[in-house]
C-alpha positions in Angstrom: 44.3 -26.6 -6.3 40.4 -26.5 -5.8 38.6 -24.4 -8.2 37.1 -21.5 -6.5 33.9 -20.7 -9.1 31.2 -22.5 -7.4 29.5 -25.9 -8.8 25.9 -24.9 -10.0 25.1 -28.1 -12.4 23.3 -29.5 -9.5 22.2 -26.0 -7.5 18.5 -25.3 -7.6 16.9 -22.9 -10.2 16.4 -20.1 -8.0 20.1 -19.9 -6.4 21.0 -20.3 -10.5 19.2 -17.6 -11.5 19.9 -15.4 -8.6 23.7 -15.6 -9.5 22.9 -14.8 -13.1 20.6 -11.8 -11.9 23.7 -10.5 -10.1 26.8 -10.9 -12.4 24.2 -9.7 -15.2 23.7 -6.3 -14.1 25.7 -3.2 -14.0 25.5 0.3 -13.6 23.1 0.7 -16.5 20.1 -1.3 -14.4 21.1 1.0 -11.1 20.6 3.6 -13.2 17.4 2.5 -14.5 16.4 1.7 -11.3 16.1 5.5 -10.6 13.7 5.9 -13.7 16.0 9.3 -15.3 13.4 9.9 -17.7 11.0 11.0 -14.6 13.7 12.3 -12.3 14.7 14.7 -15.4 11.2 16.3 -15.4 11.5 16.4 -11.3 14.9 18.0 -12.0 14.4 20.6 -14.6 10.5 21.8 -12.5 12.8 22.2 -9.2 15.7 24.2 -10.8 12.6 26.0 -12.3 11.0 26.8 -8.9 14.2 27.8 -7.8 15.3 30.0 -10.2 12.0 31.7 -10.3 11.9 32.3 -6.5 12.4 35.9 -5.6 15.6 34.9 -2.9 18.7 34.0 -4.9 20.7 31.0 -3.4 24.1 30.8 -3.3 25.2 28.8 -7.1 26.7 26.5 -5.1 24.0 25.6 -2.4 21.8 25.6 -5.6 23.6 22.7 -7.3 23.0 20.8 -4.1 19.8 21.0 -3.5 19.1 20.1 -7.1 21.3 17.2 -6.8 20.0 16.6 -3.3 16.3 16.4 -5.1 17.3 14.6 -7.9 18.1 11.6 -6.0 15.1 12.1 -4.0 13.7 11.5 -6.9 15.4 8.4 -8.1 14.9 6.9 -4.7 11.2 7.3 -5.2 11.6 5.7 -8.4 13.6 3.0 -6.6 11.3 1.9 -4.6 8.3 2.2 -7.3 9.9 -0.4 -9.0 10.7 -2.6 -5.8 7.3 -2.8 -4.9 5.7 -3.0 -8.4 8.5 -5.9 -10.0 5.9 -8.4 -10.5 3.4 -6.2 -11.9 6.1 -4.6 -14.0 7.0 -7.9 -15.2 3.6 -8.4 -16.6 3.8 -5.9 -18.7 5.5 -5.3 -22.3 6.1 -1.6 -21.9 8.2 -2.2 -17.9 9.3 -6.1 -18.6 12.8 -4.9 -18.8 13.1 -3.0 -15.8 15.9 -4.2 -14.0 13.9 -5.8 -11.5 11.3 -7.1 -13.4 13.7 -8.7 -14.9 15.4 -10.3 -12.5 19.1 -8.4 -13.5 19.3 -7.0 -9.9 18.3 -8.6 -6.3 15.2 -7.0 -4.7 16.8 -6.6 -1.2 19.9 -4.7 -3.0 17.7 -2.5 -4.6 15.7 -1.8 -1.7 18.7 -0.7 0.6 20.3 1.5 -2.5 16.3 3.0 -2.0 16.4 3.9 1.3 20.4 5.4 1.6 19.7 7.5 -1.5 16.1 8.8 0.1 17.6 9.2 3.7 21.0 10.9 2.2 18.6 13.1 -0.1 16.6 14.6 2.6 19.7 15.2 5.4 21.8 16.7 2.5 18.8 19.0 1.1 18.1 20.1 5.4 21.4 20.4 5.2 22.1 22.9 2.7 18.9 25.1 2.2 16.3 24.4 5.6 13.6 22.0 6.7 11.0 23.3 4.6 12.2 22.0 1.6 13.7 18.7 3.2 10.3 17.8 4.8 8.4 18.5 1.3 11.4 16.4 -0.2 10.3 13.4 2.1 6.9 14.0 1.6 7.0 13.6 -2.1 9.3 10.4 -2.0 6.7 8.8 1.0 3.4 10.1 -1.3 4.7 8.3 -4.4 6.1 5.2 -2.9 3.6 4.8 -0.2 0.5 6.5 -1.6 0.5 6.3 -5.2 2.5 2.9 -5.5 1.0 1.0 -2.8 -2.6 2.1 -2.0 -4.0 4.4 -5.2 -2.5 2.7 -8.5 -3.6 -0.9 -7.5 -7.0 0.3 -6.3 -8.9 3.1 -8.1 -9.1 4.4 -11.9 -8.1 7.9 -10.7 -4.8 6.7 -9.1 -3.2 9.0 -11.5 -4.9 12.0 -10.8 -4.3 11.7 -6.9 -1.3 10.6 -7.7 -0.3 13.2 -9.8 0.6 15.2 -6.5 3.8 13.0 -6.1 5.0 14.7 -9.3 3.7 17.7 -8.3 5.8 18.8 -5.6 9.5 19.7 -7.4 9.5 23.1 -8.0 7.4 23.9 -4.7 10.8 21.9 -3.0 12.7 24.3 -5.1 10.8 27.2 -4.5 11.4 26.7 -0.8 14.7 25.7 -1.0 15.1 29.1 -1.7 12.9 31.1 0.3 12.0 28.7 3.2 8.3 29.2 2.7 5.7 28.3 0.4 3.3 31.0 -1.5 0.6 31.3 -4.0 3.1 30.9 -6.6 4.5 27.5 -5.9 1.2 26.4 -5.7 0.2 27.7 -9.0 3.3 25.6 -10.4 2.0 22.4 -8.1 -1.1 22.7 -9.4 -0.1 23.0 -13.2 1.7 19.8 -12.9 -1.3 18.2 -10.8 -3.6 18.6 -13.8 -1.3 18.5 -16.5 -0.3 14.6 -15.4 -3.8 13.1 -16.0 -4.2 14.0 -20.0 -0.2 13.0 -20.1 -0.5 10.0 -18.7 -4.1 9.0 -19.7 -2.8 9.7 -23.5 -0.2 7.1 -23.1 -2.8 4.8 -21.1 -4.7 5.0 -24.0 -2.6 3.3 -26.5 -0.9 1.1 -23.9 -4.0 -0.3 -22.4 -3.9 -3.5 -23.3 -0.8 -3.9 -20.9 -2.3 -2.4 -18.2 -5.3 -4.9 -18.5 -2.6 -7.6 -18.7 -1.5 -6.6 -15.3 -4.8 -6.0 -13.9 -4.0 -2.1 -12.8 -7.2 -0.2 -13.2 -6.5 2.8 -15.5 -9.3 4.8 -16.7 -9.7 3.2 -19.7 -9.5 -0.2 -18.9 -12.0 0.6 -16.2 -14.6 2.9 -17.6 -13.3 2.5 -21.5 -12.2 5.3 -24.3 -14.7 7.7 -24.6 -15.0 8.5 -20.8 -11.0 9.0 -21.0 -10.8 10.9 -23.7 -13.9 13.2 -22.4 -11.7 13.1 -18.9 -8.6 14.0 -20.6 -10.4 17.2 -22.3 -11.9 18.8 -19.1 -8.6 18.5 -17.4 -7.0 20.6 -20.0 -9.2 22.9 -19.5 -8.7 22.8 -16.0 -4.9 22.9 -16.7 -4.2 25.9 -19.2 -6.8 27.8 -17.1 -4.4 27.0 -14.1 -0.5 28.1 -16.2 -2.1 31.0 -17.7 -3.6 32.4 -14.0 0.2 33.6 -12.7 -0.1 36.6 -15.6 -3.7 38.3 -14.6 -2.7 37.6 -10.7 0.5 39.5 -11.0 2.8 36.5 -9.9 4.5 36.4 -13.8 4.8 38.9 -16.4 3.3 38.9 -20.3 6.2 36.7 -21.8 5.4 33.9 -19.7 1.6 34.7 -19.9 1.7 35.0 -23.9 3.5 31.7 -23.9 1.2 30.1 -21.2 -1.4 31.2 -23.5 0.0 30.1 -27.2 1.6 26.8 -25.4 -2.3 26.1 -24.1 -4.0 26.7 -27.0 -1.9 24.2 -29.2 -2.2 21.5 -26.2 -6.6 21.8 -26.2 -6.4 21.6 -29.8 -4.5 18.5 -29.5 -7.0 17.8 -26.6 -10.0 18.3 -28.2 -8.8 15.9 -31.6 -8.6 13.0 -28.5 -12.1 14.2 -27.6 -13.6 13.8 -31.0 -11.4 10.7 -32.0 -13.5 7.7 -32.3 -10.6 5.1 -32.7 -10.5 1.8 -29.7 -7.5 0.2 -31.4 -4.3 1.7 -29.8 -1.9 1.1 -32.9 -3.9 3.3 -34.6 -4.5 6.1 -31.8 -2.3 9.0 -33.6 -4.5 11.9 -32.1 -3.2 10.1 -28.4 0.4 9.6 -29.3 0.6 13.7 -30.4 -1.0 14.7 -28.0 1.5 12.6 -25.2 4.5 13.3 -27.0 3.3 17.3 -27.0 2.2 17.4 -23.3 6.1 16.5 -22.5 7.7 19.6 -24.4 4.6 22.1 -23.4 5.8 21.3 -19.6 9.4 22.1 -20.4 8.6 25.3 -22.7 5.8 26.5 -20.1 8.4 26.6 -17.1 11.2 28.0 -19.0 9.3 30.9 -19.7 8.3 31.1 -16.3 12.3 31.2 -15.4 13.1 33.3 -18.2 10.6 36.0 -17.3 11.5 36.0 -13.5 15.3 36.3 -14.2 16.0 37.6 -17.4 13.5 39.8 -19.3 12.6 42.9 -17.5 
């Protein structure tokens, strides 16, 4: 009987390597495909915009729509990926993306994209109202379409544009609870608007050298350290002027305010070291990396205060 595993000693290269692409991967690279690390900040600011909504959703409906956003999320992280796989491969810090490296077929990839963004949406309309669904879309079109496509490949402020893709999670959570959108959700849209820039342009910092590699024009491969740095200062200015404004505007109480306050002045200390730091060789940019690995915890302790003042402190 005729063996059934196919002959490739004389296949071409590219119909070899597309059969080790696809018995190499597994549900580790799908995972990865949906970038958790970002869809875990998208996650945690929804359930935060949700919780701190004054309408109460039913716990059930609530799981839902966080689930329903959480895969809107990895869909936009999908197709991120999809469309940047060459550029990713280019660099050290993506190289191992599943795509970029070749462990899972593009067109694959591409339909698990689009069923996760499409079932995202209808199950989000679904459970809470089309508010929330058509802000769901929007962010997974902005940051796919917009970011991805036009900004990141063309401009040194891609990131700060850009930052609205991140933006929008806990205004969808917001209005999955109340079907509207007020001065508060945009407060919490605007903190993470201009807290990405000094995030991000602290890793870029130290990572530049890959981003030059790839020819993507961040800010300081573009216009070079000091203009970043000095950037990365005035927008956390801009930013802990933003988280602190809930607390004199009567949207948030003193214990998020006092912690808005304490969690701000820590982050333009760290700020202001990157301002003053005169170092241009990333291994040795310390005052970046603290200030990067900082921004990430004061986003999770700013909005948990903001939960824990709405729901549980009188």
């Amino acid at each position: 009987m005729a063996s059934r595993r196919p002959d490739v000693a004389g296949a071409p290269a590219a119909a070899v390597a597309a059969a080790g692409a696809l018995s190499a991967a597994d549900w580790r690279d799908w995972l990865a495909l949906l970038k958790p690390r970002v869809m875990s900040l998208a996650v945690f600011s929804a359930a935060c915009g949700l919780l701190a909504a004054p309408v109460s959703l039913h716990p059930l409906l609530a799981a839902v729509a966080i689930l329903a956003i959480a895969v809107g999320a990895g869909a936009a992280g999908a197709f991120n990926q999809w469309i940047e796989a060459d550029t990713d491969s280019r660099m050290r810090r993506t190289a191992a993306r599943p795509l970029a490296a070749g462990r899972l077929p593009a067109d694959e990839a591409l339909a698990f994209a689009v069923i996760l963004a499409v079932g995202a949406v209808t199950t989000l309309a679904l459970a809470t109202n089309l508010v929330a669904a058509a802000l769901l879309a929007a962010g997974i079109v902005y940051y796919a379409l917009v970011y991805t496509v036009w900004l990141k490949p063309r401009t040194p402020q891609n990131i700060v544009i850009g930052g609205a893709a991140g933006a929008f999670p806990p205004v969808i959570g917001w209005a999955a609870a109340t079907g509207d959108v007020t001065l508060m959700p945009v407060l919490l849209f605007l903190v993470i608007f201009l807290w990405t820039p000094p995030h991000f342009w602290a890793l870029a910092l130290f990572v530049a050298p890959d981003y030059a590699k790839a020819g993507i024009p961040m800010l300081p491969v573009t216009h070079g350290t000091a203009e970043t740095r000095r950037q990365i200062w005035a927008y956390a200015l801009a930013l802990v002027a933003v988280s602190v404004a809930p607390w004199p505007l009567g949207l948030a109480g003193a214990v998020y305010g006092l912690t808005a306050a304490g969690l701000g002045a820590v982050f333009l200390l760290l700020a202001w070291r990157v301002r003053r730091s005169t170092i241009t060789e990333p291994r040795a940019m310390a005052e970046e990396k603290a200030l990067f690995r900082y921004s990430i915890l004061y986003l999770f302790l700013l909005f948990g205060a903001l939960v824990a003042d709405a729901r549980w402190l009188p």
